[in-house]
N, C-alpha and C positions, 0 to 999 in steps of 0.2 A: 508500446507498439501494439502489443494484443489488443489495447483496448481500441487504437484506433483501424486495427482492419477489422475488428468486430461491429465498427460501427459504420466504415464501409459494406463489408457483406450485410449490413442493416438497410443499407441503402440501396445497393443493387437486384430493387423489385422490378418485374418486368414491367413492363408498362405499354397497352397499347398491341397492335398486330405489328408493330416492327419489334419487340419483344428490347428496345431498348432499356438501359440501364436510368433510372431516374436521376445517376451522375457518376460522372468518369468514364471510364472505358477511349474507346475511336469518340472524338468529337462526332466525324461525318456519320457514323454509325448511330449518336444520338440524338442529332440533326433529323435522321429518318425519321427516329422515333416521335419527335416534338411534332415533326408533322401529319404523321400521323394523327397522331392525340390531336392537333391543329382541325384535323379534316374534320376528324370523328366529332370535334364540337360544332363544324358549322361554318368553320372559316373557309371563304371560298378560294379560288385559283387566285386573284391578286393579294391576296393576305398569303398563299403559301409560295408566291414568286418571291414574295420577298423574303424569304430565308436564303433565297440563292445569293445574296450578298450579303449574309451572316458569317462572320471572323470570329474568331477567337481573339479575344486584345488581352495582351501582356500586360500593358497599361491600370488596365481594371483589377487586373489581379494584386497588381504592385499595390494600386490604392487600395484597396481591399484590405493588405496585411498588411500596410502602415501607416493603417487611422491611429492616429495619435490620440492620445490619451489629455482628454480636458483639465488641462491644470491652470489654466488663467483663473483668479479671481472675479469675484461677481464685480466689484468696482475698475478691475483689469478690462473685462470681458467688455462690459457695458459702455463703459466712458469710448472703448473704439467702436462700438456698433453702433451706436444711439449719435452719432454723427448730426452736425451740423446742415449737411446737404441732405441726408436721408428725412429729417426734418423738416426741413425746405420742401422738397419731394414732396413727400406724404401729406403736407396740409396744402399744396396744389393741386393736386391726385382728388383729395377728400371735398374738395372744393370743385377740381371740374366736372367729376361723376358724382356731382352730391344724389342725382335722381335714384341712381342704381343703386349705391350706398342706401338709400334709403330704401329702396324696395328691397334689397337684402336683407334688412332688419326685417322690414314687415313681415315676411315671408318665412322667414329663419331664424330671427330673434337674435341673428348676429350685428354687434356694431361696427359699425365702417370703421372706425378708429382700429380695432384688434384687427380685423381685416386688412387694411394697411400695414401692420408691423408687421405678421409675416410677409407680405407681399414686398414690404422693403428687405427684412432678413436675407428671404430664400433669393431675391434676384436682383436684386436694387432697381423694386417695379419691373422689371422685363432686360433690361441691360446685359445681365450675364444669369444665361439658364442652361451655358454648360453645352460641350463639345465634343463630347461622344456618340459614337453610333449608338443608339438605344437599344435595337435589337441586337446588337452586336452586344453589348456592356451585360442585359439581361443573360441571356443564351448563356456566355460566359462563367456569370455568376451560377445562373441554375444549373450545367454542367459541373462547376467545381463542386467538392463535396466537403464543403468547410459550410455552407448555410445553405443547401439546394432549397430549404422548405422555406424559404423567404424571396429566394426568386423564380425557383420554377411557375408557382402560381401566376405571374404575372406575363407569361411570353405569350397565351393563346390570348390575352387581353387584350397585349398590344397589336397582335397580329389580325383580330379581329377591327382593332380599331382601321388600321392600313387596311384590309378589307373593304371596309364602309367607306372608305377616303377620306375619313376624320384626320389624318396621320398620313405623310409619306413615306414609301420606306425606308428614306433613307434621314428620318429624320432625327435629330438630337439631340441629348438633355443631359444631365449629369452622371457620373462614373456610376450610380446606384439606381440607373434605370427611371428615376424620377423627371417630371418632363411640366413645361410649360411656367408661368410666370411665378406661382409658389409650389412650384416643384412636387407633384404629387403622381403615384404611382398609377402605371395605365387602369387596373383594376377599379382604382377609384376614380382616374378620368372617364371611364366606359358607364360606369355607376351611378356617379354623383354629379357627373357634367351637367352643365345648365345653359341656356343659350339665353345670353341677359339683353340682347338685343332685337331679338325676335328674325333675323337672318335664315334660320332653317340650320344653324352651324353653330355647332361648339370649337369653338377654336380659341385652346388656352396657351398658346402660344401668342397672338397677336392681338388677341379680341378682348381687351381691358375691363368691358364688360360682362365677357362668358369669366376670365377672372376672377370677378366680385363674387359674382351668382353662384359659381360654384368654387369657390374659398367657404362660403356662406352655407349653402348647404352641405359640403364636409365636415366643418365643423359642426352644427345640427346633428351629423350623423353619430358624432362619437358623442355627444351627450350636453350640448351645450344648454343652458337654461336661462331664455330669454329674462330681460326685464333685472336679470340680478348680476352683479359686480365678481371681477376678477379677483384682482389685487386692490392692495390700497395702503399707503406708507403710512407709517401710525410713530410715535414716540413712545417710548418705554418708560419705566418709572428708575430710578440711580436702581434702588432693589425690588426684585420678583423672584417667586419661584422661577428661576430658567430654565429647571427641567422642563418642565409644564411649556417652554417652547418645540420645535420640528413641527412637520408639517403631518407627521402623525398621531398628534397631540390635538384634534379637532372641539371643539368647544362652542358653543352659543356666543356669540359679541358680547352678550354681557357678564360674561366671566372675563373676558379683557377689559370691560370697563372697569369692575371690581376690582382687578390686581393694578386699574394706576394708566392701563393703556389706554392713550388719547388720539386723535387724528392727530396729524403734522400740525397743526398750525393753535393745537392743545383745547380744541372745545372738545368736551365728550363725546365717546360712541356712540351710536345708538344702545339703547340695552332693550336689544329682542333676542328671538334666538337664531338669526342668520349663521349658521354656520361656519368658522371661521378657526385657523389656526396663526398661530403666530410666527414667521422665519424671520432668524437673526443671519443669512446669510455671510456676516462676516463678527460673528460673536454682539453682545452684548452691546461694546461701544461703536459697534456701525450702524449703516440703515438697517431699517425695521420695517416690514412688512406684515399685513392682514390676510393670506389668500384664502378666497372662498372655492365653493365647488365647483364653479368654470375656469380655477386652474389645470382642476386635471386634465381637461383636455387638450389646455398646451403640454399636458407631459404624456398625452398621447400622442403630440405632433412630434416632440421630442422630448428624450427622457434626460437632458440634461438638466439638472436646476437654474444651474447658469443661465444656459439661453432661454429658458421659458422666463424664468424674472425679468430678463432682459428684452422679450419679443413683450412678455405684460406690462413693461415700465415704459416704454415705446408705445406702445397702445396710449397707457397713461397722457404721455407726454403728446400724443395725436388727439387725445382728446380734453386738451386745455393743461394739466396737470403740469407742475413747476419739475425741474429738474433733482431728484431726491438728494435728500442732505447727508454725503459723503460722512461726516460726523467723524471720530478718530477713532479708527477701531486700533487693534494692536497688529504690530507686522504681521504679515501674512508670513510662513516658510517656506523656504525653498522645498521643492521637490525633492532632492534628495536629504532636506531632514524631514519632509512628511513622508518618505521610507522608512526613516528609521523610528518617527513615530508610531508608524503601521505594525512595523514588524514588533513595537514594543508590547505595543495593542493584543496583538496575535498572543506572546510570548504569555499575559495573561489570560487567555482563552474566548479571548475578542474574536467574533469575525467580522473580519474586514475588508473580505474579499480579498482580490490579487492587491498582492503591494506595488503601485503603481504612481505613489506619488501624489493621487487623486482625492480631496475631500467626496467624497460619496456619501450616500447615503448608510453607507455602514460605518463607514469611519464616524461620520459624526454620532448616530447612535449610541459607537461603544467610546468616543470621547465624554460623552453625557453620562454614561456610568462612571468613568472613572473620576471621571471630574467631582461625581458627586462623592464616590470614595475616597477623596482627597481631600474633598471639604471645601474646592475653588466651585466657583460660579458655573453651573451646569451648563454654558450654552453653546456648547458642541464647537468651539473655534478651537483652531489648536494655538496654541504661543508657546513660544521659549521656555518658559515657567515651567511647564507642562513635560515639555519634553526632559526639561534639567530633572524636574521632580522622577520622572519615571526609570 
């Protein structure tokens, strides 16, 4: 409890001439304050009318504290999202805007293909982009004091945009403030907007091709590197060092081609030094994957492993690419035995972050150690074996 009113009174900085709290306190009391701060950057009278129908939603808060915890598997995860109709979709999509699609590359160096999967992901193309009040969902978030510094930034954004008349006020997107057809926040719709149709208007709510345009230059903005490859599913050799897989194990291609690894279909890698690490996302005997340096900026779109293998394999699969070879890995565990795997992990002076049930990135880590103290196959899956042995 000390620690968390100490980090309340950490937050409760004045802010602004209404001397509002940066979160908690009288909502209507930091209502003043936002608007203020609102003025003082620039937003004129219809950017600050529209806080006069800003609520507090109960709703958002609920979703807020009961984001579940990703425990589907990549072969779970994938085989429901990578859908038959979203495929369908996506190569009609890429086919009737092939113009824009291609001027997005030119310009951006992004491919229409990676551009489609999220834009199927986040909305299924435009279908469902979420039914919340946006300023209402923000405002909410950036008053509570569980993550203020993750959405106070974005409310003079969106109130600016309403200002300009980019935005209504009473317009809506998903519980986390995210808006339009791949769901991205006002700060980077005010920033990174693009008007792909030459209109006078950015409008990523309807306009399929302000969509493309600016999917394309967001991504650009977090660091994408034209001309060179994502992912790419590759074959493993029966034995390798498996430590020497994660995806922070990065290497030149041709130390994958030296230890055995092939393209799917077994001709050789290239052997340059393209950058590249190896993920066995479900041990040894599953798929296999190559990803390079424009993975991480789907794990700046999201930090889940899951969905970014899944939004890259999608891409893939938009851009020709066969459905990857499920292959036999070994059962997945339940949630509550990868608890008790965790907590095994811990008891050896693992960390594994919260025990949550969750393969993450530290689980699998400190699976890779033990694995290799045991003498089994380092490659970060957990199995039965594994848990019986420990």
């Amino acid at each position: 409890m000390k620690h968390a009113l100490a980090a309340a009174a950490a937050l409760t900085i004045l802010a602004g001439p209404a001397f509002a709290q940066t979160c908690g306190g009288d909502f209507n009391a930091w209502l003043d304050g936002m608007r203020a701060e609102a003025q003082t950057a620039g937003v004129g009278e219809r950017g600050l009318e529209a806080l006069a129908g800003v609520q507090m939603d109960t709703r958002v808060l609920s979703r807020d504290r009961a984001q579940g915890v990703f425990a589907q598997n990549f072969i779970e995860f994938s085989s429901r999202m990578v859908s038959g109709y979203r495929l369908k979709q996506g190569a009609a999509n890429l086919k009737k805007y092939a113009d824009v699609f291609a001027r997005a590359e030119a310009e951006h160096g992004v491919p229409g293909p990676v551009i489609a999967a999220f834009w199927a992901l986040e909305t299924d193309f435009g279908a469902v982009q979420g039914d919340f009040h946006t300023l209402s969902a923000l405002a909410t978030l950036a008053h509570d004091c569980r993550r203020p510094e993750l959405f106070r930034p974005q409310v003079v954004p969106l109130l600016t945009l309403i200002d300009r008349g980019v935005l209504p006020a009473d317009v809506q997107g998903a519980w986390a403030g995210e808006l339009g057809q791949t769901q991205i926040l006002p700060s980077d719709y005010l920033e990174k907007g693009r008007d792909g149709d030459g209109d006078g208007l950015v409008d990523l709510r309807n306009d399929p091709a302000d969509v493309i345009m600016t999917t394309a230059n967001f991504l650009k903005s977090m660091g994408w590197r034209a001309g060179e490859p994502w992912m790419q599913e590759v074959r493993v050799p029966a034995e390798m060092d498996w430590a020497d897989s994660g995806r922070e194990n990065q290497h030149p291609r041709s130390h994958w081609a030296a230890a055995g690894v092939t393209a799917r279909d077994g001709s050789p890698l290239p052997s340059d030094g393209q950058p590249s690490s190896l993920v066995l996302p479900m041990g040894r005997k599953g798929p296999a994957f190559l990803i390079y340096p424009n993975f991480d900026v789907y794990l700046e779109w999201n930090q889940s492993f899951v969905y970014t293998l899944t939004a890259g394999h999608l891409a893939a699969r938009f851009a020709g690419e066969p459905a990857y070879d499920k292959r036999n890995p070994d059962r997945a565990l339940t949630i509550e035995e990868m608890k008790q795997l965790q907590e095994k992990l811990a008891a050896r002076g693992h960390d594994v972050g919260k025990i949550d049930g969750v393969l993450g990135t530290g689980t699998r880590t400190a699976l890779q150690k033990v694995q290799a103290e045991l003498g089994l196959p380092a490659d970060g899956w957990p199995t039965q074996q594994l848990l019986v042995l420990l």
